[in-house]
N, C-alpha and C positions, 0 to 999 in steps of 0.2 A: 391548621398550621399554627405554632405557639407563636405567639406574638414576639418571645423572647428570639428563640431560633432565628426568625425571620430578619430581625435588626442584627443577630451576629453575622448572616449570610450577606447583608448586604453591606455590614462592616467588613467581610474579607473580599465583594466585590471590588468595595470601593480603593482597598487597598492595594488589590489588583493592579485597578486601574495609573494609578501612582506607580509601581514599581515596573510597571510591562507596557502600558500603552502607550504604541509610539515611542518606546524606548528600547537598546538593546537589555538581552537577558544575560546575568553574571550573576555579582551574588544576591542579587534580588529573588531571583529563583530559589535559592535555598531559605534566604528568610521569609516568603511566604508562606514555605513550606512548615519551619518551625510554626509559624503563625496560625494556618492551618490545626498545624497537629496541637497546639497549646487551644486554640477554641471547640475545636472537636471534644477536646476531653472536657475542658469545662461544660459544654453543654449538654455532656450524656456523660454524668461524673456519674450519677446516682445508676450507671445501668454496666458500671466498667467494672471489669475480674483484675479487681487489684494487685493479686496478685501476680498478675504477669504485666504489670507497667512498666517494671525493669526491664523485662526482657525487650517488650514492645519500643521502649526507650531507647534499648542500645541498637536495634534494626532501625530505627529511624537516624540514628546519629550514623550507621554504620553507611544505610544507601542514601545520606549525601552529602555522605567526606566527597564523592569522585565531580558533582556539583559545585562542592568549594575550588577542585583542582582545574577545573574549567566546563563550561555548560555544555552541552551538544547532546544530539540527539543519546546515545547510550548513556551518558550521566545521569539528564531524567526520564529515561526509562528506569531506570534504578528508584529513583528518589519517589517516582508516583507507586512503582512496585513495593517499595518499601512505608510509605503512607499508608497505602490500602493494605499491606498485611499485618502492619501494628493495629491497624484499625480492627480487624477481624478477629486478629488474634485478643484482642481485648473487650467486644462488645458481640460476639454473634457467641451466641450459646451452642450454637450446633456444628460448631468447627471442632470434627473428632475424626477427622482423616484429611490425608491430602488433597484424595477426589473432591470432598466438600471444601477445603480451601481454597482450590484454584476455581470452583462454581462459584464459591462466593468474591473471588477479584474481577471473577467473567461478568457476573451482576451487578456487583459493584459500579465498574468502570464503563460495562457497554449499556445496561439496562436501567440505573439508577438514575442515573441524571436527566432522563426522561422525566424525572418522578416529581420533579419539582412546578412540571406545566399539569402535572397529574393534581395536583397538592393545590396548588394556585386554586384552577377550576371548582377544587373540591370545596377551599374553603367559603367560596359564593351558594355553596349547597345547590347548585344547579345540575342536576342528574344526565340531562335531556344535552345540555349543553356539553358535560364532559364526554358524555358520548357519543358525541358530534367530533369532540376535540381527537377522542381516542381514535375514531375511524380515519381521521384527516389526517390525522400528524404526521403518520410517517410516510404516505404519497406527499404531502408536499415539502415536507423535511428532504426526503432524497429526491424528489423531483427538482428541489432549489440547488441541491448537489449536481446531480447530470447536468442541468442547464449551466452550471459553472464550469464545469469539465468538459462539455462541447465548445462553449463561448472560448475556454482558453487552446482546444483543439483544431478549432475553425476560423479562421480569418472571416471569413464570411458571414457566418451568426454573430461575430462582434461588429459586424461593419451594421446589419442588421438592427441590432441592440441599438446602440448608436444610434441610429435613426430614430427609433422609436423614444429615444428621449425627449420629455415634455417640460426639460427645462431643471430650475431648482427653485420649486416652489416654498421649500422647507428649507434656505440657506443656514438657519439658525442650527437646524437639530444634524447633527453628526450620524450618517446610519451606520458610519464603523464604530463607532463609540457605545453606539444604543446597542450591533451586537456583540462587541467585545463585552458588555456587563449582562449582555443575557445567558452568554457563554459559561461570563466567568459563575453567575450564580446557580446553573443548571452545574458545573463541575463540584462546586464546593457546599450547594444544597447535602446530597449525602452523604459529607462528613458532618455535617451539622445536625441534621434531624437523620439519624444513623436507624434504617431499618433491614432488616434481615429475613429475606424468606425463608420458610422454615421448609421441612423436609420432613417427609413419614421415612421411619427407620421399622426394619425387620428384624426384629429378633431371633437368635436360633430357635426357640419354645414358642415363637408366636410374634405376631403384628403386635406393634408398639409405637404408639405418634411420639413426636418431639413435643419439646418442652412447648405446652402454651398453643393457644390455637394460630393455623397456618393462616400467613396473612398471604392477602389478594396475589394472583401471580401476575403483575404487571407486565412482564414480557408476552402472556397469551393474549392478555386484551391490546396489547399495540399489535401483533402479529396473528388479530382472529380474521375470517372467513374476510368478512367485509375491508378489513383495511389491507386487506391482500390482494383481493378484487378491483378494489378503488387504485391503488398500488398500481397495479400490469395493467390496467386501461391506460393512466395518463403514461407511466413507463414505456409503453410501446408506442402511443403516439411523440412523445420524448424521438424517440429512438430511430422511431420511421424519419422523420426529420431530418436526421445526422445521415441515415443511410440515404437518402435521398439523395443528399447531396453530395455525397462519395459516389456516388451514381452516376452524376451528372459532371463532375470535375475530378475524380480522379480515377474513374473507369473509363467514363466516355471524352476524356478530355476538353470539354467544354469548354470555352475563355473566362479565364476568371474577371475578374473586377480589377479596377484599375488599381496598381499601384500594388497586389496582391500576386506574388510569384509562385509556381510550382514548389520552389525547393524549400518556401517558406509555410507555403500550403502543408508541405510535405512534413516539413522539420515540427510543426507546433504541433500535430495531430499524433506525431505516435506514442507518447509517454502518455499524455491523459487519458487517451483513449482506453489502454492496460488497464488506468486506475479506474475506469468506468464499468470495464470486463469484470474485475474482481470484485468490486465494490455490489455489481449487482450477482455475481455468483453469490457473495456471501446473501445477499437477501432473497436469492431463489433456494440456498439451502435451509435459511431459517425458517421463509414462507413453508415449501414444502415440508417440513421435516416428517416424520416417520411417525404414524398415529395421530399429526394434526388436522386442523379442522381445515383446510386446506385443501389435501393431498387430496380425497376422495370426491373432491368438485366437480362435476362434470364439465361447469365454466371455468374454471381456474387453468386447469389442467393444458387445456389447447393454447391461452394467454399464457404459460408458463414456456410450451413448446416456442410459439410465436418469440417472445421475448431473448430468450436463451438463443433462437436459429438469428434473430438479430444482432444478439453478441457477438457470434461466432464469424458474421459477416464483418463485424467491427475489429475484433483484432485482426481480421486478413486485412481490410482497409489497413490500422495500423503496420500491418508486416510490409506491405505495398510503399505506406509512408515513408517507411525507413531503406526498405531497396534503393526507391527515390532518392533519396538526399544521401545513402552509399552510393548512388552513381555521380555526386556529384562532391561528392565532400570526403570519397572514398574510406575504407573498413580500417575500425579499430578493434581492440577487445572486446570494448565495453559494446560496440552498437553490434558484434558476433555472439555476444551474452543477451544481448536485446532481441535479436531474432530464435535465442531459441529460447529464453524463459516466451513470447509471445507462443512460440508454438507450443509450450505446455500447457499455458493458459487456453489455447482453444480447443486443444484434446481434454483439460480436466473440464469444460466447459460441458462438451459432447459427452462426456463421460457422465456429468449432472444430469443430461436427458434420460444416459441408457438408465440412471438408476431410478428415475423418475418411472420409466415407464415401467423397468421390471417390478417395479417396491422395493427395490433395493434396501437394506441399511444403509445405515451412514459409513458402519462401519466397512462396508464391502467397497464402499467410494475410498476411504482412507486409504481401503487394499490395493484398490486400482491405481490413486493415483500417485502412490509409493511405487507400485510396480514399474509405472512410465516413466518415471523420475529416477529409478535405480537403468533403467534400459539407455535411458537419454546421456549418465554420465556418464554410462558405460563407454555410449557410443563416441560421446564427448573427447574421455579419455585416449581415443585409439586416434582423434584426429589429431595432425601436427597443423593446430591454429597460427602460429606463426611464423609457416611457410605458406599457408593460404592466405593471407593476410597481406603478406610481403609482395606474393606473384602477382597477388588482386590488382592492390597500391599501384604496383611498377607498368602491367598491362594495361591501366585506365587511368593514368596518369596523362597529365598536358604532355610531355617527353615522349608518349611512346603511342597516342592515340590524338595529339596533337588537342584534343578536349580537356576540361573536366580544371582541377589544381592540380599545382606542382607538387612535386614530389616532396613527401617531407623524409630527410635520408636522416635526421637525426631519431624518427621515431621509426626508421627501418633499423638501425643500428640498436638502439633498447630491443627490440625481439629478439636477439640473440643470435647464436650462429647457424640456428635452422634457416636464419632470413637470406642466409648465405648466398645461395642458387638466384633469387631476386634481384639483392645487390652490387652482385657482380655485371649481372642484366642495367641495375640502373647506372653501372658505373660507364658502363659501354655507352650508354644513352647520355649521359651527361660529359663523357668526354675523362679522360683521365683526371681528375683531380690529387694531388698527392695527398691533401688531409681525409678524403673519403677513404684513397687505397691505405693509409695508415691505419685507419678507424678500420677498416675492414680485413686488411692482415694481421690486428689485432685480435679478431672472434676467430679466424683459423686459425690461429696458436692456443687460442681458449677451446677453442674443440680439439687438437691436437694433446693438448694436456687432458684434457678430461678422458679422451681414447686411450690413455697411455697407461692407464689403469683399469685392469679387469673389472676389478670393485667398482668403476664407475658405468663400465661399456653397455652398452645398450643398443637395441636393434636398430632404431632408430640415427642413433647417433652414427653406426656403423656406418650405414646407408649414406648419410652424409659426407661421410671420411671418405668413402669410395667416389662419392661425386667429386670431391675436391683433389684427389687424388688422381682422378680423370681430368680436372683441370688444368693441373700445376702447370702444364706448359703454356696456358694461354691466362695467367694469373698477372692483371695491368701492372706496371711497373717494371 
């Protein structure tokens, strides 16, 4: 680790710390970013293709003009996307197609900043040690991730937690502080000390290596046999935990703990949960992937099945979650968008088994789970969501089931004229009001115009006309 390198990384920590911690992001974000890209090039000047700094220069000014114009989540996406490919474009010698460019931002960003606990270790020259480090890292790396993603899932693990606190014996030291700079210096480690795995290339006349011998593949040693193993042992007792307890409170209904209600049981658990689904789909398909040291485990293999059949009971838990708190807080868009990406996530889930067990490629997964995902919007497409939506609302509503909230008529009236057939249902329930029946023989003249042109007509819409046209005599007012 050069001594020099190491005081720059912890000069663009520090100044991390200053423009971001504990503070909002604006245009602090972009000037780290300059700041970044100006130390990067200073510290690997002697290894940069000068001639393309222009170019490289005008992509970094280019992704974060939309940074300057306001921060949020797409801005820097932009702005790290456009870091890391001046980056590459200016220091990795084996960027000669696009396949190797997007490998080297997928290394970059997912597998590099690993590189800096790698680097650390190394430079104590202790063997024994770093490969302790490498087996452990990433079981207790994502194991600290799931236990977070339960904790904010489960009322009950936080109440848990909680308990098990032994106080603040360390008042003085900040542990958001300690990992906001271990973060920041694991991010901006490699742009600092900038390395590149290299690649054997095939020639048309013959095998041919890349420039210079291929350095270590840091992704196989974080993702070999043993840290895979070590990985699905603590993962599935993780996991058994969470099911456990979905087991016992919201299958079997159990009494939860005081102060700790169903809807709220219900409400914190289904988004994390999703994130927990994915987050270990993705390391069951890296774990296994195709030719790895892995796949052929006779131990692995069954802990992969185990692990995966507990997901799959996880997003149903989550689907259950969200039923729940739709029976009580009734159906929008967004939570009919949340039930069915949840079921594609537990068909591509199942879908990781079957490829598991046949050897599937990867690629045959990508086929599959294109296919379900072209069937789903199909299916998507043919459904009128808000007339379902609208009937839902009006049918489990406090008005017409005497349970549950009131009706909200202003977010029946945004679905449009399809909410027609409901609204008329909730206007009867609420008693004539003149500003509803105004709001509401306003969308039957907006469907009446939109029918009154072929170029607009639709079967659907028909369908509709014909209801309301069946109406007319019993229309309030």
């Amino acid at each position: 680790m050069p001594p020099a390198k190491a005081a720059a990384a912890l000069v663009l920590a520090a100044l991390a710390d200053w423009l971001f911690y504990d503070q909002n992001a604006g245009l602090s974000a972009v000037l780290f970013a300059f700041a970044l890209a100006g130390v990067s090039l200073a510290a690997n000047f002697g290894h940069v293709a000068h001639h393309r700094l222009p170019i490289a220069g005008a992509i970094v000014v280019a992704g974060l003009m939309p940074a300057l114009e306001e921060v949020n989540a797409a801005t820097l996406a932009f702005a790290v996307l456009a870091l890391g490919t001046a980056l590459a474009l200016t220091t990795n010698p084996c960027l000669d197609s696009v396949t190797r460019g997007a490998a080297s931002l997928v290394d970059l960003f997912l597998v590099s900043p690993f590189r800096l606990f790698r680097d650390v270790v190394s430079a104590f020259d202790l063997p024994g040690l770093a490969r302790g480090f490498i087996l452990w890292f990433v079981p207790l790396l994502l194991g600290t991730v799931f236990v977070l993603l339960f904790v904010a899932a489960n009322p009950v693990l936080e109440i848990w937690i909680s308990q098990l606190n032994p106080g603040n014996p360390a008042a003085s030291l900040s542990l958001g502080r300690t990992l906001f700079w271990t973060l920041a210096l694991a991010l901006v480690w490699p742009f600092v000390h900038v390395k590149w795995r290299r690649y054997a290339n095939v020639a048309p006349n013959g095998p041919r290596s890349s420039q210079g011998p291929a350095e270590p593949d840091h992704f196989i040693d974080l993702f070999g046999a043993g840290t895979i193993l070590r990985s699905l042992i603590l993962f599935n007792l993780l996991f058994a935990i969470q099911t456990i307890l979905d087991v016992v409170y919201l299958w079997g209904n159990a009494t939860l703990p005081a102060a700790i209600t169903y809807a709220s049981y219900a409400h914190r658990g289904a988004y994390p949960l999703i994130v927990t689904a994915l987050l270990a789909a993705a390391f069951v398909l890296v774990a296994m992937r195709p030719g790895g040291p892995a796949e052929q485990s006779r131990v692995i293999r069954p802990l992969v099945y185990l692990w995966v059949g507990q997901n799959v009971l996880l997003v149903i838990s989550a689907m259950l979650r969200l039923d729940l708190y739709v029976q009580t807080y009734l159906l929008t868009y967004w939570r009919v968008a949340a039930f069915v990406w949840m079921l594609l996530v537990a068909i591509g889930l199942i879908l990781i088994l079957v490829r598991i067990a046949l050897r599937a490629s990867n690629e045959w997964l990508v086929r599959a789970n294109l296919s379900v995902l072209t069937i789903a919007l199909y299916v998507c497409s043919l459904i009128n969501f808000a007339a379902v939506i609208a009937d839902y609302n009006v049918s489990h509503s406090r008005e017409a089931s005497g349970s549950g909230v009131s009706l909200d008529m202003d977010y029946l009236i945004q679905l449009g004229p399809n909410a027609l057939p409901a609204i008329d249902q909730a206007i009867q329930l609420r008693y004539a009001n003149p500003v509803l029946v105004s709001r509401r023989n306003s969308l039957v003249e907006q469907q009446r115009r939109q029918m009154a042109s072929w170029r607009s007509w639709s079967f659907r819409g028909w369908r509709l006309q014909r209801f309301l046209d069946g109406q007319q005599s019993n229309v309030p007012g």
